[in-house]
N, CA and C atoms of all chains as a GROMACS GRO file, in nm:
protein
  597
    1UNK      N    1   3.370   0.097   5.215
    1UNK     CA    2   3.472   0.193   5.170
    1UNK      C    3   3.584   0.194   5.272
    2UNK      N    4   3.682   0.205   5.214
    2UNK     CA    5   3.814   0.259   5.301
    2UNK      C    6   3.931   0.319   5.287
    3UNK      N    7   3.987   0.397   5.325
    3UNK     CA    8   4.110   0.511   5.360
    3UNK      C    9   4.227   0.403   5.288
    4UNK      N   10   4.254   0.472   5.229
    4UNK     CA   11   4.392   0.414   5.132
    4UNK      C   12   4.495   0.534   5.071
    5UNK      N   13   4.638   0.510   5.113
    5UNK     CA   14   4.725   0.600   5.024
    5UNK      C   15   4.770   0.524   4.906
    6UNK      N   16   4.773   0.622   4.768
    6UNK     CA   17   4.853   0.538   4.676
    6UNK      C   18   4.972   0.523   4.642
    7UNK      N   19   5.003   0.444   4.670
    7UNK     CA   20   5.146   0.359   4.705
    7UNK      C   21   5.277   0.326   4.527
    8UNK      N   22   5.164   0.332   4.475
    8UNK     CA   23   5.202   0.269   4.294
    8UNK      C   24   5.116   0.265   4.211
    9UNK      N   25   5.178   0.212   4.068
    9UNK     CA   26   5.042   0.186   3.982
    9UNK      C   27   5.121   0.077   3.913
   10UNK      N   28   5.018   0.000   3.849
   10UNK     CA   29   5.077  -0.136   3.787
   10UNK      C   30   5.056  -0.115   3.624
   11UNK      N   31   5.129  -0.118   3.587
   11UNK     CA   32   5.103  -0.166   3.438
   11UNK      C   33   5.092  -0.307   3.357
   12UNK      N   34   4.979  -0.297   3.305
   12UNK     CA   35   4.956  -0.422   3.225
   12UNK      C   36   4.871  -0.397   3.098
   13UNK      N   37   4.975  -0.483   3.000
   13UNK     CA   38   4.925  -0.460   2.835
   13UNK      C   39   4.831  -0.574   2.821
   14UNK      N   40   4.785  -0.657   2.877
   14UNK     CA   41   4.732  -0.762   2.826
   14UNK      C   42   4.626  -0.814   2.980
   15UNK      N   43   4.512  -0.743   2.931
   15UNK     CA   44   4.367  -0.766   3.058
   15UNK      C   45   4.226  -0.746   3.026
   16UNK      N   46   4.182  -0.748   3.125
   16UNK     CA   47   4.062  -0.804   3.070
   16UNK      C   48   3.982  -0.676   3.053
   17UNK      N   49   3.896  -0.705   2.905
   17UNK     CA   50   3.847  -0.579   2.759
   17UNK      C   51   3.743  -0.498   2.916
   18UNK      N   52   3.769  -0.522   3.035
   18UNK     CA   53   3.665  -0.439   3.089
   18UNK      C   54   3.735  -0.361   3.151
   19UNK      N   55   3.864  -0.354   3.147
   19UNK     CA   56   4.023  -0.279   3.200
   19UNK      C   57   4.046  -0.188   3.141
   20UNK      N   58   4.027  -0.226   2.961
   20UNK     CA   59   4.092  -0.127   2.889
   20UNK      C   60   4.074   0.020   2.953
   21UNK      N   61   4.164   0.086   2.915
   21UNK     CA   62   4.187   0.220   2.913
   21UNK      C   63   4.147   0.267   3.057
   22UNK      N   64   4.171   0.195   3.162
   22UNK     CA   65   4.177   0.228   3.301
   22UNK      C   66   4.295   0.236   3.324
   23UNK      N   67   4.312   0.320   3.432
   23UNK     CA   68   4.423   0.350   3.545
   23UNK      C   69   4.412   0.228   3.676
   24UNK      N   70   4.532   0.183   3.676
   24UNK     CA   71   4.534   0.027   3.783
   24UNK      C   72   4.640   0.136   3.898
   25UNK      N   73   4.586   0.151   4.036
   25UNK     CA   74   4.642   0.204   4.131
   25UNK      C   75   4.661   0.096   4.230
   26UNK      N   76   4.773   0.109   4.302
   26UNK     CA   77   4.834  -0.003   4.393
   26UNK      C   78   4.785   0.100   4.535
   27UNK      N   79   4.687   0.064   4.592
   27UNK     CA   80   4.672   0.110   4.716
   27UNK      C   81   4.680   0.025   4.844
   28UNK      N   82   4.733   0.125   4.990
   28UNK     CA   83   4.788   0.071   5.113
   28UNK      C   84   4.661   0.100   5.154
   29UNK      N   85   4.576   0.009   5.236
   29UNK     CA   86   4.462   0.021   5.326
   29UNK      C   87   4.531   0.098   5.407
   30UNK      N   88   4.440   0.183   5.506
   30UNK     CA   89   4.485   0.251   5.620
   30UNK      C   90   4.380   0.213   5.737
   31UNK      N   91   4.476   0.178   5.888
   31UNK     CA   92   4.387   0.199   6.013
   31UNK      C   93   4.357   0.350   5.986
   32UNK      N   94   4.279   0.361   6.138
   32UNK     CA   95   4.237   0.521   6.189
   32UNK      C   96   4.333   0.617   6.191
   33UNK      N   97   4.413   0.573   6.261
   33UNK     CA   98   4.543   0.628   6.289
   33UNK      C   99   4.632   0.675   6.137
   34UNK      N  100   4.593   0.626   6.047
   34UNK     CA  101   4.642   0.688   5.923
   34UNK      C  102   4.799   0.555   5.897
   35UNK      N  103   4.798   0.475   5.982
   35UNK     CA  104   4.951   0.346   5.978
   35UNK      C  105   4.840   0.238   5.854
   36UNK      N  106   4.978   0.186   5.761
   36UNK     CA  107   4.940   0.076   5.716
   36UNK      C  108   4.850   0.005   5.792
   37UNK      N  109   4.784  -0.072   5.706
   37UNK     CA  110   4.690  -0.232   5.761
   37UNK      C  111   4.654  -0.291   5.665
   38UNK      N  112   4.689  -0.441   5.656
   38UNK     CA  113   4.630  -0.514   5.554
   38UNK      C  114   4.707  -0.512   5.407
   39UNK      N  115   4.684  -0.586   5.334
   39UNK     CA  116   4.767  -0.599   5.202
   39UNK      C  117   4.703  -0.504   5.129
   40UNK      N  118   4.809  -0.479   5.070
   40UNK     CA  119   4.807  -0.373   4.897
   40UNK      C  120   4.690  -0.470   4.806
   41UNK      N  121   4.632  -0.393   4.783
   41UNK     CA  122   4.531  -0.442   4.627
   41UNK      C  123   4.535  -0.304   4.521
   42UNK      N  124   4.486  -0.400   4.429
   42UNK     CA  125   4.499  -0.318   4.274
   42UNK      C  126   4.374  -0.217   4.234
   43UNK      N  127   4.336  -0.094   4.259
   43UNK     CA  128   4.243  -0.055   4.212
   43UNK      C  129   4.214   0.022   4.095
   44UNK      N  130   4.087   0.033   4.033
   44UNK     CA  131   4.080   0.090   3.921
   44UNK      C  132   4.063   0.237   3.943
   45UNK      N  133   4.108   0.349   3.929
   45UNK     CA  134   4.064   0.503   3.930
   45UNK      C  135   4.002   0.563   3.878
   46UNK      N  136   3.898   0.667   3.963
   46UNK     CA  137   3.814   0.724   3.881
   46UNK      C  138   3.814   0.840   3.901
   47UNK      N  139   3.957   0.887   3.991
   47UNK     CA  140   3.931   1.037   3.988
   47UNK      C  141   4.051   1.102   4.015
   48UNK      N  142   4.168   1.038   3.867
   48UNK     CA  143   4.272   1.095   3.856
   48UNK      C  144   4.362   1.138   3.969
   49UNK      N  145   4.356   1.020   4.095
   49UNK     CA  146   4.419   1.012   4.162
   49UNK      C  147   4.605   0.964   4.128
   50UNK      N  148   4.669   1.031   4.211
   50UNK     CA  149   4.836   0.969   4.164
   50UNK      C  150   4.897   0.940   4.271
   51UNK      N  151   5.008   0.879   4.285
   51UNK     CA  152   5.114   0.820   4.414
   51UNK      C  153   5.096   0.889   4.534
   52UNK      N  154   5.085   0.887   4.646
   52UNK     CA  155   5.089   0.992   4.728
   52UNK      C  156   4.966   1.000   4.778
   53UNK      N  157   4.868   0.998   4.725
   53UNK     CA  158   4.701   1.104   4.725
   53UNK      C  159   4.697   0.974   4.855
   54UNK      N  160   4.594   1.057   4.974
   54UNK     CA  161   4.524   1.002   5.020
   54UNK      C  162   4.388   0.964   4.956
   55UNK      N  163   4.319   0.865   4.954
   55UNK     CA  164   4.211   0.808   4.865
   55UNK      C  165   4.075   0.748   4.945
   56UNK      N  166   4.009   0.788   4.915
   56UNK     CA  167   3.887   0.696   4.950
   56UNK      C  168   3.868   0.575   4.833
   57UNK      N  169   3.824   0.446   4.888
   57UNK     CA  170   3.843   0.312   4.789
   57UNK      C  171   3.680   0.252   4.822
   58UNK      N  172   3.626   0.216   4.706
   58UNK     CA  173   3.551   0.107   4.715
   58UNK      C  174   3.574  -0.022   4.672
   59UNK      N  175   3.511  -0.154   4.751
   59UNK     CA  176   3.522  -0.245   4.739
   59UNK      C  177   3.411  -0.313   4.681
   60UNK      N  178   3.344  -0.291   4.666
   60UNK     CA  179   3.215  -0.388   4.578
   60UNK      C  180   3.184  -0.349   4.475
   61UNK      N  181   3.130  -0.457   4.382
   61UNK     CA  182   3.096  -0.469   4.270
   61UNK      C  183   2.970  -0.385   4.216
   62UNK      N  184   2.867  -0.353   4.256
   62UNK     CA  185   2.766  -0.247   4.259
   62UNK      C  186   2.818  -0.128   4.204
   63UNK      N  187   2.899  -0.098   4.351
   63UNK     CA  188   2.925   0.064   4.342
   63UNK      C  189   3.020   0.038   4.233
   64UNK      N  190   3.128  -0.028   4.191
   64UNK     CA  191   3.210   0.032   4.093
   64UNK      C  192   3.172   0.020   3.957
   65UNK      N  193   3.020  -0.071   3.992
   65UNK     CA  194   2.977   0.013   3.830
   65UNK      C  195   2.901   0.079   3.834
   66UNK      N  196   2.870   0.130   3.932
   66UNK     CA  197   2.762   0.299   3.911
   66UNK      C  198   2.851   0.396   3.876
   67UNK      N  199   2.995   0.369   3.976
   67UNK     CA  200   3.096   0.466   3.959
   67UNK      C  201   3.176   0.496   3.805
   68UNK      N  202   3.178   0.334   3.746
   68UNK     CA  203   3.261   0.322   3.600
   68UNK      C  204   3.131   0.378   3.500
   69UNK      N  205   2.979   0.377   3.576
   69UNK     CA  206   2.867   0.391   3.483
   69UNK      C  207   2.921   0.266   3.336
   70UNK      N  208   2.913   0.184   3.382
   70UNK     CA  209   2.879   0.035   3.282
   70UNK      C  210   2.850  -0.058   3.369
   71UNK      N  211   2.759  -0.178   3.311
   71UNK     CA  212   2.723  -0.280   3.352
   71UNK      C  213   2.812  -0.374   3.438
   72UNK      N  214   2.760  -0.434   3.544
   72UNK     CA  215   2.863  -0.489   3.593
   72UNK      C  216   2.920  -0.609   3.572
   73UNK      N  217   3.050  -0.614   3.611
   73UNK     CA  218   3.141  -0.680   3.523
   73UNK      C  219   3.255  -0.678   3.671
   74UNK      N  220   3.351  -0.780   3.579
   74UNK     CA  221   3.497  -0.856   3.703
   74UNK      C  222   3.544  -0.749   3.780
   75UNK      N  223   3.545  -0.578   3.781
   75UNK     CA  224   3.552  -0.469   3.886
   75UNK      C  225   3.506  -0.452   4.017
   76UNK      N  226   3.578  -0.462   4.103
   76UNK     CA  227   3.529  -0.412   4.239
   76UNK      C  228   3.572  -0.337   4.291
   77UNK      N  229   3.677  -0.325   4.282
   77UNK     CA  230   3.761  -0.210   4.366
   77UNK      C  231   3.758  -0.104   4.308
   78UNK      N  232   3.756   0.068   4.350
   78UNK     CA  233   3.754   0.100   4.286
   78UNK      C  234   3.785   0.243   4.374
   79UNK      N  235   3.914   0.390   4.352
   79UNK     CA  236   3.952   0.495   4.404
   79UNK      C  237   3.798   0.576   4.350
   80UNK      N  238   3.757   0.608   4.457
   80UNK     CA  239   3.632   0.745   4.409
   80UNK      C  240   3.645   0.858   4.503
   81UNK      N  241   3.757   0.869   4.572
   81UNK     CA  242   3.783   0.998   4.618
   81UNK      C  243   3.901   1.061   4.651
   82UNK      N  244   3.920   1.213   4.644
   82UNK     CA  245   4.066   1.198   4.679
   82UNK      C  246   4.065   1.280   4.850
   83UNK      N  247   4.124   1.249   4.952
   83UNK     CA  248   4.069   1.256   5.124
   83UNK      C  249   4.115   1.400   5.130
   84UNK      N  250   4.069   1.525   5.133
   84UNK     CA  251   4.127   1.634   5.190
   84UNK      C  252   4.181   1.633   5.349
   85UNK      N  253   4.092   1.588   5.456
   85UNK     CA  254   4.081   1.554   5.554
   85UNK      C  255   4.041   1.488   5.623
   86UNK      N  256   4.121   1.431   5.773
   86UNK     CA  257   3.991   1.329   5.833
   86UNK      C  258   3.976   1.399   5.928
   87UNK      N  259   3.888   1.425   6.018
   87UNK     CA  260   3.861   1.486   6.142
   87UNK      C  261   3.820   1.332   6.269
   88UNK      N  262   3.869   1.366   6.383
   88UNK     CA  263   3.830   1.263   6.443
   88UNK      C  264   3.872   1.128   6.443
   89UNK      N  265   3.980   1.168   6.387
   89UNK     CA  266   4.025   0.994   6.352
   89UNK      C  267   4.106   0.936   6.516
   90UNK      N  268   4.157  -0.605   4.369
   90UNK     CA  269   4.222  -0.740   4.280
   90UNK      C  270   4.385  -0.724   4.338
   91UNK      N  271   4.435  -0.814   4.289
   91UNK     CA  272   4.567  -0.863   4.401
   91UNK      C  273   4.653  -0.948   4.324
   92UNK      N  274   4.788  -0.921   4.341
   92UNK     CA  275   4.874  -0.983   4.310
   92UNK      C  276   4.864  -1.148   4.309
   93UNK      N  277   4.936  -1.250   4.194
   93UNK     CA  278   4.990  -1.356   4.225
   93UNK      C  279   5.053  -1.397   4.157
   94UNK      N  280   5.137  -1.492   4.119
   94UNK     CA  281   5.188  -1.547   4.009
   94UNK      C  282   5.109  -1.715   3.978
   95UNK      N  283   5.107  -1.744   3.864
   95UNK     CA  284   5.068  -1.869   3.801
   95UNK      C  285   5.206  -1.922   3.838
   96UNK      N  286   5.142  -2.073   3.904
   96UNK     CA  287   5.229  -2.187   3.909
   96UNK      C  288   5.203  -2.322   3.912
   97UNK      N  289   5.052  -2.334   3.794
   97UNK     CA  290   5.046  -2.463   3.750
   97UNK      C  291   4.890  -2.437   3.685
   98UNK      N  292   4.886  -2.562   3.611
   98UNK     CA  293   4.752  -2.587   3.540
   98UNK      C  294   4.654  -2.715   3.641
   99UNK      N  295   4.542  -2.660   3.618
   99UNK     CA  296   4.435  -2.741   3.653
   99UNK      C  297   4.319  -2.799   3.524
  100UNK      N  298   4.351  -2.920   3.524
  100UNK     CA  299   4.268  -3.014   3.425
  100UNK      C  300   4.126  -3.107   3.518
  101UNK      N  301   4.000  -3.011   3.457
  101UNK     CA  302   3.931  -3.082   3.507
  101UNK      C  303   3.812  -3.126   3.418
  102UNK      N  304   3.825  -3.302   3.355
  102UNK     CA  305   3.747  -3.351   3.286
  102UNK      C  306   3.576  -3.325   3.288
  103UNK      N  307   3.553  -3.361   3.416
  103UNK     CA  308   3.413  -3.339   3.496
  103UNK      C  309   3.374  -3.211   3.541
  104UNK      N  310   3.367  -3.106   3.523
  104UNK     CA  311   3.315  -2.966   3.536
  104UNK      C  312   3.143  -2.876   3.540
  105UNK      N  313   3.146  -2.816   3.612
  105UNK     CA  314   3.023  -2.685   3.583
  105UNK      C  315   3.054  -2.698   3.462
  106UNK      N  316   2.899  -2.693   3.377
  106UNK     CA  317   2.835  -2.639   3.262
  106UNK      C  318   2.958  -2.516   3.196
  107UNK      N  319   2.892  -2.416   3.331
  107UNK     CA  320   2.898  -2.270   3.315
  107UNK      C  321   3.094  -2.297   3.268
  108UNK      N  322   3.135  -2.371   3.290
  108UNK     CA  323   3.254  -2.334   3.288
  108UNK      C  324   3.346  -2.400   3.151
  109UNK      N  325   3.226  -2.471   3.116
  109UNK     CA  326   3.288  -2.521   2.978
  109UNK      C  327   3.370  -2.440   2.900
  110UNK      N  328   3.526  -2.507   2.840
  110UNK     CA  329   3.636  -2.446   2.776
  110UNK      C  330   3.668  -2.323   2.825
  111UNK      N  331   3.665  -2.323   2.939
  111UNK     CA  332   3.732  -2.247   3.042
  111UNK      C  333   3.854  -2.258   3.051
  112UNK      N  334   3.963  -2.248   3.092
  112UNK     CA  335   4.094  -2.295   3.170
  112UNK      C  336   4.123  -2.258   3.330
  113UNK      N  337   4.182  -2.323   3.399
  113UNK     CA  338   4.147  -2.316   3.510
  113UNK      C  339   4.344  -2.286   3.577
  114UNK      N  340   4.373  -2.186   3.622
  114UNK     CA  341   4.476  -2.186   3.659
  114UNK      C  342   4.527  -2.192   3.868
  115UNK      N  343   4.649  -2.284   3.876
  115UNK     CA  344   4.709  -2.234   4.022
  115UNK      C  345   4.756  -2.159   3.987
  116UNK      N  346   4.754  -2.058   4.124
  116UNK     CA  347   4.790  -1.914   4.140
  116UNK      C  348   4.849  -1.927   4.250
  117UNK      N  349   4.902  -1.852   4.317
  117UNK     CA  350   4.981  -1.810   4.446
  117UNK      C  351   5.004  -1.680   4.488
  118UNK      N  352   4.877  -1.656   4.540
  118UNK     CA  353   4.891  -1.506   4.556
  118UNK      C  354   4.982  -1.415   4.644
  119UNK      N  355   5.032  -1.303   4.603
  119UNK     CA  356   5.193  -1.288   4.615
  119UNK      C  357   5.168  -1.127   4.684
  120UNK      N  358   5.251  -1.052   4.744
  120UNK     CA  359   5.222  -0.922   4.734
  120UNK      C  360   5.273  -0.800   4.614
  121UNK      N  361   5.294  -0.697   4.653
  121UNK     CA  362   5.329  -0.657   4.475
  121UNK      C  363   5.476  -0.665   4.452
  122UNK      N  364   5.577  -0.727   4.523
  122UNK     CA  365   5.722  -0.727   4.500
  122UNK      C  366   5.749  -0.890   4.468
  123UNK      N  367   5.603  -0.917   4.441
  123UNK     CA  368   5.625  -1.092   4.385
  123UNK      C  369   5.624  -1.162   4.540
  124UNK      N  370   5.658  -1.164   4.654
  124UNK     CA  371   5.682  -1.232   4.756
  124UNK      C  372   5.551  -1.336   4.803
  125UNK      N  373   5.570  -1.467   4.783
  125UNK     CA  374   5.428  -1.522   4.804
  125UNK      C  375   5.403  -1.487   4.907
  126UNK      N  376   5.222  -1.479   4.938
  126UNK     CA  377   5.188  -1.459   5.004
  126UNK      C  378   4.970  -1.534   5.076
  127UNK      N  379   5.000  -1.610   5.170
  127UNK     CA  380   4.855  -1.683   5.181
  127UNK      C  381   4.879  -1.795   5.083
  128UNK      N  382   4.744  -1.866   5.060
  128UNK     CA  383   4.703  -1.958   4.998
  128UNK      C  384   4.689  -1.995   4.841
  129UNK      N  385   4.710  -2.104   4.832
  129UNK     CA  386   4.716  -2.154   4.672
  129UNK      C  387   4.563  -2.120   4.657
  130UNK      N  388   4.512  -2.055   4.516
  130UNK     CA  389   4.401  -2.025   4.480
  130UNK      C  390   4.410  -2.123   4.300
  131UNK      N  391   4.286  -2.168   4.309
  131UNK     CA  392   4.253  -2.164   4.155
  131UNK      C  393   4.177  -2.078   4.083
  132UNK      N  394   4.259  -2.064   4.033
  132UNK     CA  395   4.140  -1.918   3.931
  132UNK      C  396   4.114  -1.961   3.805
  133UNK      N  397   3.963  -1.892   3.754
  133UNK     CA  398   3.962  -1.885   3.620
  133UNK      C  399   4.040  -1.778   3.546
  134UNK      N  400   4.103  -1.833   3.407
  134UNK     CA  401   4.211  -1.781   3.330
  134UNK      C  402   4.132  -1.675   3.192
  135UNK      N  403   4.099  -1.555   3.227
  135UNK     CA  404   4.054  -1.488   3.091
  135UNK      C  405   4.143  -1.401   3.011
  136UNK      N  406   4.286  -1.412   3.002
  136UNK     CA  407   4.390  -1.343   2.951
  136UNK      C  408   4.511  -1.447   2.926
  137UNK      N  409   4.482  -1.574   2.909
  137UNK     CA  410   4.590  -1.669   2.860
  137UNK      C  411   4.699  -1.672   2.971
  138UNK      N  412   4.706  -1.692   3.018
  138UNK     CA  413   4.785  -1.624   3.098
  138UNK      C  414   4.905  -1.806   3.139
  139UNK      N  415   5.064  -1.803   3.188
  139UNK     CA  416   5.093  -1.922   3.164
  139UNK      C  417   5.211  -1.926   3.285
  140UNK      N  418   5.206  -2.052   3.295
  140UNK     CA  419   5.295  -2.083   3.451
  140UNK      C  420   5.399  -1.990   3.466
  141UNK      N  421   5.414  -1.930   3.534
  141UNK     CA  422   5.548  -1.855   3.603
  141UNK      C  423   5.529  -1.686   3.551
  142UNK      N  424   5.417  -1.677   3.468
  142UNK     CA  425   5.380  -1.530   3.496
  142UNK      C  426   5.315  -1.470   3.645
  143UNK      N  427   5.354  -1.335   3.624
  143UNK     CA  428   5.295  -1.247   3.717
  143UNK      C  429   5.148  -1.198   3.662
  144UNK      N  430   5.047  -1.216   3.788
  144UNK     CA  431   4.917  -1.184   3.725
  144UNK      C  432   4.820  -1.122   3.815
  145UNK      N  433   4.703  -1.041   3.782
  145UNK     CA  434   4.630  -0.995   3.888
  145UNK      C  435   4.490  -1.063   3.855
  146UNK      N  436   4.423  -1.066   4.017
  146UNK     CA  437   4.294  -1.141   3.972
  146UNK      C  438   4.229  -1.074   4.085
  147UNK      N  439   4.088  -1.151   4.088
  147UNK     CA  440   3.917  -1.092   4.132
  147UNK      C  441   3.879  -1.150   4.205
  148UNK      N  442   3.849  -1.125   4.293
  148UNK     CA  443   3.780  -1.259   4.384
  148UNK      C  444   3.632  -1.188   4.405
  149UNK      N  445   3.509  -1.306   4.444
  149UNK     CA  446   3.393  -1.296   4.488
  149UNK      C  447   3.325  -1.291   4.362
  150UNK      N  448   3.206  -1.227   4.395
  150UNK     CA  449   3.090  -1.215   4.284
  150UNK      C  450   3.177  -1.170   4.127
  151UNK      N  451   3.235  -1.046   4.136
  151UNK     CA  452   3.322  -0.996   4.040
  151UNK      C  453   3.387  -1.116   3.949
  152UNK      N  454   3.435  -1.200   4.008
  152UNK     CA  455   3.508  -1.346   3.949
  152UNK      C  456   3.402  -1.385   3.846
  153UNK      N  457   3.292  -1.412   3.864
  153UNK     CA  458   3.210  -1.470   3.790
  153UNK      C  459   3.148  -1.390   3.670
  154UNK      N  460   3.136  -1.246   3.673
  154UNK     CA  461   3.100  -1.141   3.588
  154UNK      C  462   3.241  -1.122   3.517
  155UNK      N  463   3.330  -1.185   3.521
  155UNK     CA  464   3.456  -1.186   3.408
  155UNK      C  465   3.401  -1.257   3.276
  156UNK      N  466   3.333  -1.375   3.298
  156UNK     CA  467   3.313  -1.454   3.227
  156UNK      C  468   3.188  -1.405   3.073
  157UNK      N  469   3.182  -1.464   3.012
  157UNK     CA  470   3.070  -1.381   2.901
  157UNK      C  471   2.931  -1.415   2.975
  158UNK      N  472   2.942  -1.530   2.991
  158UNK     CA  473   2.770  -1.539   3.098
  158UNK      C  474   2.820  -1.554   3.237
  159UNK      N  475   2.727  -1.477   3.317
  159UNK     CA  476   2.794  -1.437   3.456
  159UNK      C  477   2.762  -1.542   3.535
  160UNK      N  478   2.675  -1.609   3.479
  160UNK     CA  479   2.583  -1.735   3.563
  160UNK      C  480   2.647  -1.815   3.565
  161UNK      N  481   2.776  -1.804   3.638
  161UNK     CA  482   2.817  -1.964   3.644
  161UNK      C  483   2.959  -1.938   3.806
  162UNK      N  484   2.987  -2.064   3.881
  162UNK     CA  485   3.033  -2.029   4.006
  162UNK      C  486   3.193  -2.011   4.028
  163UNK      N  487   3.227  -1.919   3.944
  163UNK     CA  488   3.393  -1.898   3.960
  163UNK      C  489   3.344  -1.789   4.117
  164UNK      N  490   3.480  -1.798   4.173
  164UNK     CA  491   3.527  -1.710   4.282
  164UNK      C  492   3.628  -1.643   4.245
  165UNK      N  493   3.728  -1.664   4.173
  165UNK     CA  494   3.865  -1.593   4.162
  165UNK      C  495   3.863  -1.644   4.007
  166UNK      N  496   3.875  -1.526   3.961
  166UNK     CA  497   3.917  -1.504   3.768
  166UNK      C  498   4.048  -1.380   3.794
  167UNK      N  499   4.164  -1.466   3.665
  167UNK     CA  500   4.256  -1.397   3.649
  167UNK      C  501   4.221  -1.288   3.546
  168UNK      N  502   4.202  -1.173   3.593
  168UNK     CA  503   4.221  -1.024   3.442
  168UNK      C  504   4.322  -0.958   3.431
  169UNK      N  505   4.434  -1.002   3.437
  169UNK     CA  506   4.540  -0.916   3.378
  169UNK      C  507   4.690  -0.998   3.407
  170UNK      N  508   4.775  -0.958   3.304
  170UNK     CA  509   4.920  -1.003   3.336
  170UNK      C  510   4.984  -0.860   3.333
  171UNK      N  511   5.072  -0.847   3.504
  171UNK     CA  512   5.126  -0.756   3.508
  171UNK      C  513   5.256  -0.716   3.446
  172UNK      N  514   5.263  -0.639   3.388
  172UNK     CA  515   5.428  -0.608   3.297
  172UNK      C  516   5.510  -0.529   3.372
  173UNK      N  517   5.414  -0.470   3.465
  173UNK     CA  518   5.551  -0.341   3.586
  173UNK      C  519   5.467  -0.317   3.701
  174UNK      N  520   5.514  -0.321   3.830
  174UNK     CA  521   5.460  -0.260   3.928
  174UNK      C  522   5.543  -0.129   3.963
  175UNK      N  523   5.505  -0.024   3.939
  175UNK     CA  524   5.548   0.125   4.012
  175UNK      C  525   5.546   0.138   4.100
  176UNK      N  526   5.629   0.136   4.257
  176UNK     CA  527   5.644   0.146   4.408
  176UNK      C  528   5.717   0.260   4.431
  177UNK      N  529   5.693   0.381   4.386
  177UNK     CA  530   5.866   0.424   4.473
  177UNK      C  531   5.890   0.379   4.638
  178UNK      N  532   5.997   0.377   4.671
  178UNK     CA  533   6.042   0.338   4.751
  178UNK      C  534   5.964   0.399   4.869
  179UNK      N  535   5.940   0.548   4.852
  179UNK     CA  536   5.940   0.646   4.970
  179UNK      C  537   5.766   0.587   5.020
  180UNK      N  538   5.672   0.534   4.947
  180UNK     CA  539   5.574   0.478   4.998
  180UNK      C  540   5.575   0.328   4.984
  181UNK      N  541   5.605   0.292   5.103
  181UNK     CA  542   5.615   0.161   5.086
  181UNK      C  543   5.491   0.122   5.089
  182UNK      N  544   5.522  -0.073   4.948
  182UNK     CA  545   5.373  -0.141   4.947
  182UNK      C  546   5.344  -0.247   5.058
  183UNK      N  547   5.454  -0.291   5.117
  183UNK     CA  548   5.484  -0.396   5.169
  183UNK      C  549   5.496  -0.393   5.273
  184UNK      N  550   5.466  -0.206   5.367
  184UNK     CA  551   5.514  -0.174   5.506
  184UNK      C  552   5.396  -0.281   5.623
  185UNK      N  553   5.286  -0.350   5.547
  185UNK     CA  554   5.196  -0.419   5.638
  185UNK      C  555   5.179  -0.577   5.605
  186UNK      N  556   5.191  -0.624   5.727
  186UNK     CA  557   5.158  -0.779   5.713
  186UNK      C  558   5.035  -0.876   5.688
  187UNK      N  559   4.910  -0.782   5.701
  187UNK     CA  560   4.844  -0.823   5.642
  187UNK      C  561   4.706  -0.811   5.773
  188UNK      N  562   4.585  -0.810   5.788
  188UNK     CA  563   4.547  -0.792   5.849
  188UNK      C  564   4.440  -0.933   5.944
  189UNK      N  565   4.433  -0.920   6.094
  189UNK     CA  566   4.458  -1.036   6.157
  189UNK      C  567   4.361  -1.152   6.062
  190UNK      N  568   4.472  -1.259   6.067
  190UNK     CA  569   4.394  -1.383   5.961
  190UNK      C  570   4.379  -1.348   5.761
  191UNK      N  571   4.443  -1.220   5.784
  191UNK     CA  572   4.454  -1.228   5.649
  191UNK      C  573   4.488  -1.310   5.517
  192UNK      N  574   4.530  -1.332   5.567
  192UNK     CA  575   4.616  -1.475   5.465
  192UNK      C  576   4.523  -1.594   5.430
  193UNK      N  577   4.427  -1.606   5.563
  193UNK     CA  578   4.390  -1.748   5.562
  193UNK      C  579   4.204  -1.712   5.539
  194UNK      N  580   4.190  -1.597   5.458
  194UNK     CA  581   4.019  -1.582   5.433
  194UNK      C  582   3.986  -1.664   5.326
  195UNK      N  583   3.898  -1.701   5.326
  195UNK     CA  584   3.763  -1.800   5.313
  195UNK      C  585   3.737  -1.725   5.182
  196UNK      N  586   3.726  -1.816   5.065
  196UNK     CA  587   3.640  -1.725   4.910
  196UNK      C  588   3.581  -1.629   4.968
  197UNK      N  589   3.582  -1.560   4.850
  197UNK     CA  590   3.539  -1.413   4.857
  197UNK      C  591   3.578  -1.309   4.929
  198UNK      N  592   3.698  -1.307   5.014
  198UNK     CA  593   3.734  -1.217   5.040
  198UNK      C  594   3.844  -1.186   4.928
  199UNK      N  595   3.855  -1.019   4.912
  199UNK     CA  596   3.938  -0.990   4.792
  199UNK      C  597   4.102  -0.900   4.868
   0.00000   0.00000   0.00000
């Protein structure tokens, strides 16, 4: 898992039938420090996250289908939290 | 999954089983303002997808669970052609370069 703000969202009419009717969020990895790191990737949302939100992100295929609850399939990434706070960073 | 654009076809007579009537696309994976970015990838194509589009794809295990039988050894499958990326300005996507050696990871990193 990792600390991501959302940065954008992408739209696309034409993807794959395991997409449909998802939300595609453009999230910025974050160091500790809360500064960019690392490239933007596309994630799928699962908790009505929008531009702005600090986010917790998963990256593997497992969790984002326990999280989508369907079989797994081309998903990995995936927003499952929205960060109230970090302490200790 | 991550930006790239298609910029060529791959024809390969001799192939994995698993991959029969597949199509096999170059990609160039880009960041989200289109700007290439890292290494030429071949991906498998599950959205038609055709030279000089913008497209997002999968890398690792996920690549291969695109397919209808998962049993077979793609790394990177294209699922989607992008029609708009939403950035406002005030959060930038592009404020990072990528993280050390980013560019140059080895399959399966996504």
């Amino acid at each position: 898992m990792f600390l991501a703000r959302v940065v954008g969202d992408v739209v696309a009419t034409i993807k794959h039938p395991a997409l449909e009717q998802r939300k595609l969020l453009l999230v910025q990895p974050l160091a500790g420090d809360g500064a960019p790191v690392g490239r933007p990737a596309i994630a799928v949302d699962s908790v009505d996250a929008g531009v702005g939100d600090h986010v917790l992100v998963v990256d593997e295929g497992n969790s984002a289908a326990q999280v989508l609850q369907r079989p797994r399939g081309p998903i990995r990434t995936v927003v499952v939290g929205v960060v109230d706070e970090v302490a200790g960073a | 999954m991550h930006f790239a654009r298609v910029t060529g076809t791959v024809v390969c007579t001799a192939k994995v089983p698993s991959w029969r009537g597949q199509r096999l696309l170059l990609v160039q994976p880009t960041d989200p303002h289109g700007a290439p970015q890292g290494r030429t990838l071949v991906a498998i194509d599950l959205v038609s997808a055709a030279p000089g589009q913008r497209v997002f794809y999968v890398r690792g295990r996920e690549a291969a669970n695109a397919l209808p039988d998962a049993d077979n050894p793609a790394d990177a499958a294209i699922v989607g052609i992008v029609d708009d990326v939403r950035a406002p300005a005030s959060a930038p996507a592009d404020s990072a370069t990528g993280p050390p050696g980013g560019a140059r990871r080895g399959p399966g990193a996504a």
